[in-house]
N, C-alpha and C positions, 0 to 999 in steps of 0.2 A: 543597251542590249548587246550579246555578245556578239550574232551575227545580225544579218537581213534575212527577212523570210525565204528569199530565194537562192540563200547561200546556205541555208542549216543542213549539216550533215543528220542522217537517218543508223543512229552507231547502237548495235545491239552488244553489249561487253560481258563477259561471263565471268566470275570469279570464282574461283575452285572453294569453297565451302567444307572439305573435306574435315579443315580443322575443330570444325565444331561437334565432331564425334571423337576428339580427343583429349585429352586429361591436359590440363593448362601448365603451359612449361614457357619457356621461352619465344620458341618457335610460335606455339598458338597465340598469345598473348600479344605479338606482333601483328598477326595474322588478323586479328580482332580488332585491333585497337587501329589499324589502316584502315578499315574496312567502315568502321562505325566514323574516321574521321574523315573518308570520303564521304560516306551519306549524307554527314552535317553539310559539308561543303556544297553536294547537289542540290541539299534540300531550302540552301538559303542563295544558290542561283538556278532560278528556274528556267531562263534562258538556256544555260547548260544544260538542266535535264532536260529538253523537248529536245537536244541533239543529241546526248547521250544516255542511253538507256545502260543502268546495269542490274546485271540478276545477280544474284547471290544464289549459285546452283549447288547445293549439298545432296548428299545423299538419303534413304530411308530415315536415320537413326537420329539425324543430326539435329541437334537444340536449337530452335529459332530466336533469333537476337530482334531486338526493339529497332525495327529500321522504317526511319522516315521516308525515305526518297527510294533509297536502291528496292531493286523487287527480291522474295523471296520465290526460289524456286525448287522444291524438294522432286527430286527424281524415283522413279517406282522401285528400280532396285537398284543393285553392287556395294560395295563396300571394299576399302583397302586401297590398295594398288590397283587390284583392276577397274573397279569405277573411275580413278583416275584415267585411265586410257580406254577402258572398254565404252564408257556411260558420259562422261566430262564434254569428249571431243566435239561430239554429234549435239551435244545443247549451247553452244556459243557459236557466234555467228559471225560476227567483227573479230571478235581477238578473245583471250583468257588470261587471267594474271592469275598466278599461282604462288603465293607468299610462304609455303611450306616446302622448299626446299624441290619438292618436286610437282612434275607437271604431266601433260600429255605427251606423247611422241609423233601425233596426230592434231590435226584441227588447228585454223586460223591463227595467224599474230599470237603465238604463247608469250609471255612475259613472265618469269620466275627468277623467284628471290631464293637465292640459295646463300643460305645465312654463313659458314663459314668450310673450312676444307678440311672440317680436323680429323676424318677418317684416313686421308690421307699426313698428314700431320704425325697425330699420336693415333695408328692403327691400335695397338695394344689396348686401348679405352674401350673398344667397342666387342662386342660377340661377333664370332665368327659369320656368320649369316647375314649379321647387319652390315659391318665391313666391307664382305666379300658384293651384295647387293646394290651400297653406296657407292663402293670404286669403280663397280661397273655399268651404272645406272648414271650415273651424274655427268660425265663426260659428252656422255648420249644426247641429255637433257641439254649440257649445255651448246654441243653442233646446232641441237635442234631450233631452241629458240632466237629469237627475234629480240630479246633485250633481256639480260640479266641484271638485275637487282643484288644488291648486300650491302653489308651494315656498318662494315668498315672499311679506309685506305689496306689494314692489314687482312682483311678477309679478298678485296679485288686484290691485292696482290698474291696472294696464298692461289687464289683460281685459276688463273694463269699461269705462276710457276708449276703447279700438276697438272696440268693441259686438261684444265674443266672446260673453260674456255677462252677466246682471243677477247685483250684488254677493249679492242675497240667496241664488244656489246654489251660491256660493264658499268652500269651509273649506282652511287654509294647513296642512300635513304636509311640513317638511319634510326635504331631505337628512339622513342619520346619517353616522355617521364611522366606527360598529364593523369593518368592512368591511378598513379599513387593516393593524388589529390580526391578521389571518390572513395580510397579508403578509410573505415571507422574506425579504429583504436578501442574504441567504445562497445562495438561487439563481438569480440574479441571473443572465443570460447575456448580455445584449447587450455585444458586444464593444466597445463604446466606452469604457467606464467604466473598463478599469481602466489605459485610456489619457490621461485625465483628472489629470493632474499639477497643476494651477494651481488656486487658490477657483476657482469657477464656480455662475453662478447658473442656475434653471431656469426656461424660457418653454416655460411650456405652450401648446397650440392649434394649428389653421390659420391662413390666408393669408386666410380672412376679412374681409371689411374689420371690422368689428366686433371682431374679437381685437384691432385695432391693435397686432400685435407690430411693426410697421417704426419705432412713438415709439423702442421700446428698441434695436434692430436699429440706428437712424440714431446711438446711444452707443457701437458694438461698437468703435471704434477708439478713445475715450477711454477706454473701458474695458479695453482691451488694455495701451495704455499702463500702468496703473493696476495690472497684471496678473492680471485680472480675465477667464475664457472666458463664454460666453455658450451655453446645451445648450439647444436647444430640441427638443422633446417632441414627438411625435405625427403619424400621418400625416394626408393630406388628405381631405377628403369629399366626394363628388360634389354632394352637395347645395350648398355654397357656391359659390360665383361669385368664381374667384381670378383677381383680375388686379393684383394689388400686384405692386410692382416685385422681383427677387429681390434683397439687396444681399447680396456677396458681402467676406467678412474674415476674417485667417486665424485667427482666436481665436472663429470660429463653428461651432457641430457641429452637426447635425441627428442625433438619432437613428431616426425615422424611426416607426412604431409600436413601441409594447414593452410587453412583459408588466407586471403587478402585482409581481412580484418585483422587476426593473428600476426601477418606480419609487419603491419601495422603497427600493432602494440609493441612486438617485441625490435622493430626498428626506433620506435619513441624511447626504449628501456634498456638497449644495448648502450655497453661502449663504448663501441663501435663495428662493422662488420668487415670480417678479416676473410680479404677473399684471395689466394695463394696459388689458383690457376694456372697453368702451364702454357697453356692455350683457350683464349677465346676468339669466335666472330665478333663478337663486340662486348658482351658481359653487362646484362643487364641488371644483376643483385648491387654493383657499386651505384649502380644513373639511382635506382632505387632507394637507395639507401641515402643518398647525399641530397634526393627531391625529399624525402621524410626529417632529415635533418639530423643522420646518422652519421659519424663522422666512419671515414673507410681506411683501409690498411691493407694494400693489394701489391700482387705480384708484379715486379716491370717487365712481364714476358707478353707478346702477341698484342692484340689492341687494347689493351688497358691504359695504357700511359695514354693513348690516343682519347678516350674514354674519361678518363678523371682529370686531366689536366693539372695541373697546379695546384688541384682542392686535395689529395690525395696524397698519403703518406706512401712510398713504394718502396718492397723488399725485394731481394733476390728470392726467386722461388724453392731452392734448395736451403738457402740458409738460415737452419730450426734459429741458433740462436739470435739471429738478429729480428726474427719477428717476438720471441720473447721480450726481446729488448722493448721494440716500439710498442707491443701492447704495454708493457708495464709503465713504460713512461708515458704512456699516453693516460694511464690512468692516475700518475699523480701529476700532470700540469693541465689543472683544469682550463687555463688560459690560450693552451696548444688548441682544446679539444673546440673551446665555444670560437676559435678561429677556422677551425677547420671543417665546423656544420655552418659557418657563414659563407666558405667560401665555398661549400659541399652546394648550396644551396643556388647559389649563384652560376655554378659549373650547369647542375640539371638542367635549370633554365635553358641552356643556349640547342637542347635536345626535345624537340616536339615533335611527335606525332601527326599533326597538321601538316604543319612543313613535309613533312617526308609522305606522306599523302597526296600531296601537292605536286611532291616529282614525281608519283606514279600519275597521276592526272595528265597529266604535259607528257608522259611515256606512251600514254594510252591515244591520246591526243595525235600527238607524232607519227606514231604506227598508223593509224586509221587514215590518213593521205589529210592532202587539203579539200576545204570546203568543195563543193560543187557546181 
């Protein structure tokens, strides 16, 4: 057992729930996948759960998830930002962890994971309003709380050098890759794929200035030549600021948003996927793609190199022609490629969801005092 009867703490913990009234991106999909790997965790020690209780507190709107252990708590109303602060604060008791970036300015023990700094970073990526919102909300967030979370050595150092917060309330949990492994290949529906006759590599992201998908966009006709298409992934987000140029070639797809299933298939059918980022908190499309067994071909700028390791081909992120170079060669040295989804394979690995579930467990634990 973990404690004695007359030592068990009585810990009621709130989880901000917010993300599940939102369109799955990065941010959420972390948010999720902690969330479901703490449940497991409680729900196979019981010990732990009769000392700690957790809600899962969302709002009206929000889609309820298959939870074993943690409780679901949907509140009568708010939504956005201000159920964050207006609605959030008053239903946690012990503490709240809030895994989206932001949290309350009120109420017990907060704990928020603010994934990376890049509105301060590359401002220019983002809308005015969202920017303007972010730089002056996040500093706030980070005075305020009790323990910050993120996802990389280079995302804790980015939050400190813009005075988000002091290193001393920073601990790094990052991205897992389990996640992949419940993807079907097999039900795959977007109609594009099985249109897809030629190699073809995958670009992931928006029109972001900070994706810098246009380095690779401005090769799509040497790489036609080459015989080489070019699938780029995802739809766009209001939050950014898109004013990159469109370039337009006939060896270029857009599929436009797509399930987990899709990109499933098209990471089993890719290349490889070529992600050319300027800045990430951590960059979850490489961990992805290297757990699926796609070989990557990524920028060595912000936590990337940190992220791929050794399994990872890296380019400079301005320089068009040397990612032509590495796609092309990479698509005639078969030998390169089936090394590089072995050792892609083996990178993912060392990145779990569990684990980093684990440190918020022991953050949640730590905050709440000793036993009694």
């Amino acid at each position: 057992m973990r404690n004695s009867e007359n030592s068990i703490r009585n810990l009621d913990w709130g989880i901000n729930g917010r993300f599940l009234t939102q369109r799955v991106t990065g941010v959420q999909r972390y948010a999720y996948e902690i969330v479901m790997a703490l449940d497991a965790m409680l729900a196979e020690d019981q010990d732990l759960a009769r000392e700690l209780v957790i809600r899962l507190i969302v709002p009206p709107s929000a889609k309820r998830p298959a939870l074993a252990q943690i409780n679901y708590y949907q509140t009568g109303w708010g939504k956005g930002h201000a159920w964050d602060q207006l609605v959030l604060p008053f239903c946690a008791r012990t503490g709240v962890l809030n895994l989206g970036n932001f949290g309350p300015l009120l109420g017990p023990n907060p704990i928020v994971c603010i994934h990376d700094a890049n509105v301060f970073i590359e401002p220019d990526s983002y809308s005015r309003a969202f920017r303007t919102a972010y730089r002056m909300l996040l500093p706030l967030i980070g005075r305020r709380a009790r323990r910050i979370g993120t996802v990389s050595r280079f995302s804790a150092d980015a939050l400190v050098r813009y005075g988000v917060c002091v290193a001393e309330k920073i601990f790094i949990a990052p991205n897992g890759h389990e996640h992949v492994l419940r993807w079907d290949a097999s039900r795959a529906a977007s109609p594009l794929i099985p249109k897809l006759k030629r190699p073809f590599i995958m670009l992931l992201g928006s029109a972001a200035k900070h994706k810098n998908v246009e380095v690779i966009l401005k090769q799509a006709k040497a790489l036609d030549e080459a015989g080489i298409d070019v699938v780029i992934v995802g739809g766009e987000d209001s939050i950014f600021a898109m004013d990159q140029p469109e370039i337009y070639q006939s060896n270029i797809h857009r599929t436009g948003y797509v399930s987990d299933d899709d990109l499933a298939a098209l990471y089993q059918r890719a290349l490889c996927l070529v992600f050319p980022s300027k800045t990430e908190g951590f960059g979850i499309p490489p961990l992805e793609a290297m757990a699926s067994g796609c070989p990557v071909i990524s920028s060595n700028a912000a936590s990337l190199v940190e992220v791929g390791g050794e399994a990872v081909t890296y380019v400079d992120p301005d320089r068009g022609d040397n990612w032509r170079e590495a796609i092309i060669g990479l698509a005639a040295n078969t030998g390169l490629r089936s090394t590089m989804i072995e050792r892609g394979r083996k990178r993912a690995a060392q990145f779990s969801w569990r684990e980093s579930a684990h440190i918020y467990l022991e953050e949640i634990l730590r905050l709440s005092g000793p036993p009694s």
